[in-house]
N, C-alpha and C positions, 0 to 999 in steps of 0.2 A: 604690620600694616594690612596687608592682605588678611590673617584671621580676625582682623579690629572690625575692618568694611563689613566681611561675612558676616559677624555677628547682626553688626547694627542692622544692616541688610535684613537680615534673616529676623529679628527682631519687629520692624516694621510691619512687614507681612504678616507676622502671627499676631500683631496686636489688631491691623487691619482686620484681618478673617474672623478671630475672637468677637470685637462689637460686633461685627455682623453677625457673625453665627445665634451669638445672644438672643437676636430679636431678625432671624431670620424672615419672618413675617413684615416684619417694618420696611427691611432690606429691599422685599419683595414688593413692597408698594412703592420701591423708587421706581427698581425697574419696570413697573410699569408704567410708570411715567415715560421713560425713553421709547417704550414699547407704543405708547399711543401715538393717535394719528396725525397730534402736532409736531412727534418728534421725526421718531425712523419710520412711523406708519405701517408697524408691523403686530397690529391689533390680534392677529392668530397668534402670536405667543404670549398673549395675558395671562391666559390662562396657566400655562407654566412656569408662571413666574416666582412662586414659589421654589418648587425645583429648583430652575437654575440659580436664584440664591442660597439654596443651601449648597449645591455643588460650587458654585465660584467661593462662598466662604470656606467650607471645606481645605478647596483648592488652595487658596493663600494660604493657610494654617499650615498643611499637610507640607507643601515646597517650604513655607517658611521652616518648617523646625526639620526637613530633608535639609538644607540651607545650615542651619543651627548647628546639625548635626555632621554635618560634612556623609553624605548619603547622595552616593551618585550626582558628583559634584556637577560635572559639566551638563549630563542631561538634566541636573534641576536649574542651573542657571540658563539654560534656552529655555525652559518652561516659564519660569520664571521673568525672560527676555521677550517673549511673544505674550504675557498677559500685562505686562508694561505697557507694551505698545497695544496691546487692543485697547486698557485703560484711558493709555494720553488721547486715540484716538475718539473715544467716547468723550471724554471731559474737554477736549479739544472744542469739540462740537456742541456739545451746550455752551463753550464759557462763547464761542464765537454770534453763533445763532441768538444764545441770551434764551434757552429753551429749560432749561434745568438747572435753576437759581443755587439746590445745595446737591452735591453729585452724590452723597450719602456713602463715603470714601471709608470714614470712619464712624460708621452709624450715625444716633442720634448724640453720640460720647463726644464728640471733637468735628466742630463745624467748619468746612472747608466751602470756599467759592471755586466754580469748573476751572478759575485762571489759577486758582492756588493749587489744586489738589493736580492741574494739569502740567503745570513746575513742578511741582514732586513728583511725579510721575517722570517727568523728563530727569533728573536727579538720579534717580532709582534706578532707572536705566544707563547712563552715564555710569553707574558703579557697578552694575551686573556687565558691564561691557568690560570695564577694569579686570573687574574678577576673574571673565572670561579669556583675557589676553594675559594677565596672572599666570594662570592655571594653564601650566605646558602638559599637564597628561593628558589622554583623549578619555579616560575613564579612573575615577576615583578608586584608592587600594582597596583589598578588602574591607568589606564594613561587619564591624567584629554585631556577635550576640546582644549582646548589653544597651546598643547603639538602636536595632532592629527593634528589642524589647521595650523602651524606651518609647521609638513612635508610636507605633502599635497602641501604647496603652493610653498614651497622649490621645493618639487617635480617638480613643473611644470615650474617653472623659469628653472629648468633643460631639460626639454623636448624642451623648448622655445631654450636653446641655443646649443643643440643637431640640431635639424631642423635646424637652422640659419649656422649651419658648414657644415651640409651635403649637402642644398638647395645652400649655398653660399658659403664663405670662413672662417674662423674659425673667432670668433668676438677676440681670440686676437691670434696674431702669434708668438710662439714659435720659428719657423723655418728660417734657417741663410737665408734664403732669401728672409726676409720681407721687407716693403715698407722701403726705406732709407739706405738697404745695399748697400755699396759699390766692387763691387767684388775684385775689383784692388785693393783695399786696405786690402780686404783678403785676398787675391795672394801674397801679399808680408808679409803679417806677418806671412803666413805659408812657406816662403821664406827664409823671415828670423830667423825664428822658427823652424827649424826641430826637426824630433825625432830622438835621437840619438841611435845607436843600435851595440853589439859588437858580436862578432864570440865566441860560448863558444865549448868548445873540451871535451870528455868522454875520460878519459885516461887507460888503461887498464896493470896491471902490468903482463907481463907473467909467472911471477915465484911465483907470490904470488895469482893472480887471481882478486888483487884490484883495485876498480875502483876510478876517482878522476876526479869532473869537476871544470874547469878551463877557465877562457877568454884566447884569444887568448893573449894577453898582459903579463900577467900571466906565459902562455905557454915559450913566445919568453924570457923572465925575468929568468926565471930556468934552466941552462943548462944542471941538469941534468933530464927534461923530453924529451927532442934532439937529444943529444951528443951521439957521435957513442957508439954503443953495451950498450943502457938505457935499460930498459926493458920494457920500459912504449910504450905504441902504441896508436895511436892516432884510434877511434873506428867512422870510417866514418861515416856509419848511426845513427850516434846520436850527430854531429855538427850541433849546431843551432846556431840561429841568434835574441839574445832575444831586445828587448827595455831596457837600461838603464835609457836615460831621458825622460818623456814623451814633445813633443813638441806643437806649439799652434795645436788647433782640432777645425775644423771648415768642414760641407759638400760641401763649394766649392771647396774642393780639388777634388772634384768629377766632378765640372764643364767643361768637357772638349765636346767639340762637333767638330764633324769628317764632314768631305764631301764624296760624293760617295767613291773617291779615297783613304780614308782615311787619307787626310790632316787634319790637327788641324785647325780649322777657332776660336779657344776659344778665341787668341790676338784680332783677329779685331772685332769682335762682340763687345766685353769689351771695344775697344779703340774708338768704332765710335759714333758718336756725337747722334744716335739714332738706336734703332735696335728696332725693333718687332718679338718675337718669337712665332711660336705656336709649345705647344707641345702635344705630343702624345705618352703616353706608351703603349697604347695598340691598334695600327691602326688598329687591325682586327676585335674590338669590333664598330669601326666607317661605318657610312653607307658614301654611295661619296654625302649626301646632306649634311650632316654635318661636313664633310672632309670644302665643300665648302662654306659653311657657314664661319667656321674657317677663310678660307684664306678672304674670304669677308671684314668680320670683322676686319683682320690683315692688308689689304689693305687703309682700311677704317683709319686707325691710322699713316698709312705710313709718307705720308709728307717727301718727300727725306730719308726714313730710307731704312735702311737695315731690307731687310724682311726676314726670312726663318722658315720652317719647319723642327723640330727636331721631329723624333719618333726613333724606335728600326728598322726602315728600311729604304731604301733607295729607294723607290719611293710611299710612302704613299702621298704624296700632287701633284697635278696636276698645279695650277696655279702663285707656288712659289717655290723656291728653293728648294730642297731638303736636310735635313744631319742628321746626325745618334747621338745617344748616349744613354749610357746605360739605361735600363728602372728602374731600380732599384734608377740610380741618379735621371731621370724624374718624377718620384713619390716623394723624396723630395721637387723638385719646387713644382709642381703641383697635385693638390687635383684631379680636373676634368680632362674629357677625351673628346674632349680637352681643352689646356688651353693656354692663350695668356701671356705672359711675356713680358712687356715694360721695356728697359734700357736706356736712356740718360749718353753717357761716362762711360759705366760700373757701372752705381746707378740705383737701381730699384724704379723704381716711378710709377709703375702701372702696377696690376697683376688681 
């Protein structure tokens, strides 16, 4: 029982650190979500945010397969113990606040909400406590050659596919807009997959003081919450609009790109027999040689396409079109700053 937990345990954790590591970069633009001034408000560590995900993926990987490996058992299950709880505590906090919709637990491979990922967090914990009351030695026997050799080399296949995400593009992609999507055929299965969502009403009875929530359905169904001289009042600030079915979920719903004027150009870009994008989330981190560089390159792939320049502004590019779109969507296409997106008829074939 006890070697069964460990592994699954130790399992979890490397599969954890793994997507992340992959696309360390991705990883990196969550935490800076948490990092901005809607969440913890600690804008001076933007900048690192890199860093610290590649070290917290790392982190999980290296205890995970120390974990795996039975490797300095007790001090990897308090390491292990203290980034459970910083974890719950982060996901705690968004899922309460409602501040960070996906905690990016398991990258972009396996989507978790802060209440899900913030359960398994509490789970994880629960079993590293198990292991910990288990485990009557104060230090694991010796850990033979074979064992050491082992992490070590593990270790550096991971450094190896770290570098290759951050230098390049992640060697495997997670993200709905890898080679082979087709967007158009996204577009419409969130089309015709909506989420379904109803009007729910706080009822308030004047003579008794008590409260009753109800859908609007509900509502219109019972005539005496209505019907002249009811007692019941409908309690304005606290009608909501919750989700009943969830519908299909995919980030191209996010696809939409604007022109100066704020026309929607997202049909013909998707509809044209070739389009070359560059984009750009953050045009003020670009110097005008590698603005133009960009457009170069994008030029260079043309062949009667459709060229344009998408960033968060509307005159960042000089020698191509210009158009705008949120920078928060442009960081899911793209990893770099900047970065070229090839479509043929709304299919990506080369990014």
């Amino acid at each position: 029982m006890k070697h069964l937990l460990r592994y699954i345990i130790g399992i979890i954790f490397i599969i954890s650190g793994v997507v992340k590591a992959i696309d360390s970069v991705g990883f990196s633009f969550k935490l800076e979500e948490y990092f901005s001034p809607a969440v913890f408000n600690m804008p001076f560590l933007e900048s690192f945010a890199l860093p610290i995900a590649v070290f917290v993926s790392a982190l999980e990987v290296v205890l995970g397969l120390m974990l795996l490996l039975n490797i300095h058992l007790r001090k990897t299950l308090w390491a292990l113990i203290a980034l459970c709880v910083f974890f719950a505590f982060l996901t705690f906090y968004s899922a309460y606040y409602n501040v960070v919709t996906d905690c990016g637990c398991f990258g972009d491979a396996v989507k978790f909400t802060p209440w899900q990922s913030f359960w398994k967090d509490i789970i994880l914990l629960i079993g590293l406590l198990i292991l910990l009351v288990l485990d009557k030695k104060t230090e694991t026997a010796e850990v033979s050659k074979a064992r050491w050799t082992m992490l070590w080399a593990l270790c550096g296949l991971l450094a190896v596919i770290i570098g290759i995400g951050i230098v390049k593009e992640p060697i495997i992609d997670f993200r709905d807009y890898k080679i082979g999507t087709d967007l158009k055929a996204e577009r419409k299965k969130l089309e015709d997959q909506p989420s379904e969502y109803k009007t729910f009403y706080v009822l308030k009875n004047k003579a008794t003081q008590e409260e009753k929530k109800m859908s609007q359905d509900e509502y219109v169904a019972e005539p005496k919450y209505w019907e002249e001289g009811t007692p019941w009042e409908i309690q304005k600030d606290k009608t909501t609009s919750e989700i009943v079915k969830e519908g299909y979920q995919s980030e191209i719903a996010k696809f939409r790109i604007e022109n100066a004027e704020g026309a929607d150009l997202t049909a013909d870009i998707i509809n044209a027999p070739k389009a070359v994008l560059v984009f750009s989330y953050k045009p003020q981190d670009l110097s005008a040689e590698e603005i133009e560089k960009a457009e170069a390159k994008a030029l260079a792939k043309a062949q009667n396409a459709m060229i344009i320049g998408v960033s968060t502004q509307t005159n960042t590019f000089k020698n191509i079109k210009n158009a705008t779109m949120d920078g928060t969507a442009i960081k899911t296409i793209a990893r770099s700053n900047p970065f070229i997106l090839v479509l043929e008829n709304g299919v990506v074939v080369e990014k």
